[in-house]
N, C-alpha and C positions, 0 to 999 in steps of 0.2 A: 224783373226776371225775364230772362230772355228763351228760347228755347232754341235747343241744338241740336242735331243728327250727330249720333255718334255710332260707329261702325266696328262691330266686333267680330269673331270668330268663334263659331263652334263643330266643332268635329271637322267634316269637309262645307261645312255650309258658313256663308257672310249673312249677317241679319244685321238689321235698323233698328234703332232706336233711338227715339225722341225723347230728350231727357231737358229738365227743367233748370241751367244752370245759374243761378246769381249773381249779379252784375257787382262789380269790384267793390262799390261803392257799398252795395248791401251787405258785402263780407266784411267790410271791415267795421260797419257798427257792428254785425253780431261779434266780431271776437271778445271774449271776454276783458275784463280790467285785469291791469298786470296784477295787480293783486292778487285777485281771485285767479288768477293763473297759477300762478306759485302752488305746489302739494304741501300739505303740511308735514313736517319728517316724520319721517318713521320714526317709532321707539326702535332703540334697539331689544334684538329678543335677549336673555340673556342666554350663557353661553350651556350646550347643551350638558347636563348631568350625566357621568358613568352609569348607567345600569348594572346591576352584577354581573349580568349575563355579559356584557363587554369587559369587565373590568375582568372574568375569568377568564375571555378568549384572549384578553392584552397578557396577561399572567401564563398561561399554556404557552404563547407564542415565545415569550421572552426566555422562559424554559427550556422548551424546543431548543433554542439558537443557542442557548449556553453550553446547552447538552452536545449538539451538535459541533460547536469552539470544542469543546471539553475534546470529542473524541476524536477530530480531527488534531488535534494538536501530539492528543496519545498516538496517533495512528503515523507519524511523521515520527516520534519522538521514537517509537517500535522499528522503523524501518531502517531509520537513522541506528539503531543500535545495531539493529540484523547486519546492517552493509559493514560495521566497524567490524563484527565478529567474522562477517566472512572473508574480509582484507585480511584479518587473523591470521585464521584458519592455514588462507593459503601461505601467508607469509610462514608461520611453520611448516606446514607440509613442505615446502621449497628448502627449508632449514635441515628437514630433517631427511629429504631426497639428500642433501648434498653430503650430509652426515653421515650416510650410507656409503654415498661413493667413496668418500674418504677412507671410511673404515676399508672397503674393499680392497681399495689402494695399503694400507699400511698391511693387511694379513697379504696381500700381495707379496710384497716385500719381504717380510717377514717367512714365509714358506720357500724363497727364493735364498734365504739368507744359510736356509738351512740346508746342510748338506748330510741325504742319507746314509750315503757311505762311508762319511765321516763317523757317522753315530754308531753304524756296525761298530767300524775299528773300534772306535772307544769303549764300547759295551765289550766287545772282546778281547780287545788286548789287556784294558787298564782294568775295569772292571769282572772280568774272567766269567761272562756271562755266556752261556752253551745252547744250542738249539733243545730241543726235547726230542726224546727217542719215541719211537710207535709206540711203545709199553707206557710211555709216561704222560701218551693223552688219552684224556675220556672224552668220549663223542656224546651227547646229552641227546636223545631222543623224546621230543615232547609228549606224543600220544596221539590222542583223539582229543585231547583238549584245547583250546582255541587260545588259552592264553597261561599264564605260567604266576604262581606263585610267589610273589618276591620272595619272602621267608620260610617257602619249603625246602627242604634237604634236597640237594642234588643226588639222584641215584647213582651209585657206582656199579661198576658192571659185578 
């Protein structure tokens, strides 16, 4: 065995050390036989047992995620319906703006067609119908009351 200065570092200081190192020749009887090198295998362990207490947390978990699928799936299928109803909606409301216009257009027409002083004539020549005289209207004075009886008697003067 031979001896050797070997030079290390600690913190900010270098220190010596004389150390005892074994010459090639002694290394290599001490290594062992390849034999005895060799580890013997490991067993294998076997493979680890559920506990309840995991076998419950694997169970909540996979519930969770179903639940979860579950109401995400409802939650697109609700949204999906809402947006068809309101494509609807407006699709009539547009049906039924135009169906308005329309109608305005034909009473249009229709009020245009008619001619009032045609309808006098005919009320009075062919049909011999006469304006009313003063004597022959009643003027209806409601009262103090705020609204009016369908089926009460008209007072006459």
């Amino acid at each position: 065995m031979e001896k050797k200065a070997v030079f290390y570092q600690e913190g900010n200081t270098v220190r010596k050390e004389i150390v005892t190192v074994p010459s090639r020749e002694e290394e290599i009887l001490a290594l062992p036989a390849r034999e005895e090198q060799q580890q013997p295998r490991r067993e294998r362990k076997p493979a680890p047992q559920l506990n309840k207490a995991r076998l419950a947390g694997v169970l909540l978990l996979t519930f969770v995620t179903v639940l979860f699928a579950y109401l995400g799936v409802t939650f697109l299928s609700l949204n999906a319906s809402l947006t068809a109803s309101r494509s609807n909606i407006y699709r009539l409301e547009t049906r039924l703006a135009q169906l308005k216009a329309d109608n305005l257009i034909a009473a249009n027409k229709l009020e245009a067609q008619v001619d009032l002083a045609e309808v006098y004539q005919i009320a009075t020549t062919e049909l011999g119908m006469v304006h009313s005289d003063e004597n022959e209207q009643l003027v209806y004075v409601a009262g103090l009351r705020e609204y009016v009886r369908q089926y009460e008697d008209i007072p006459r003067k």
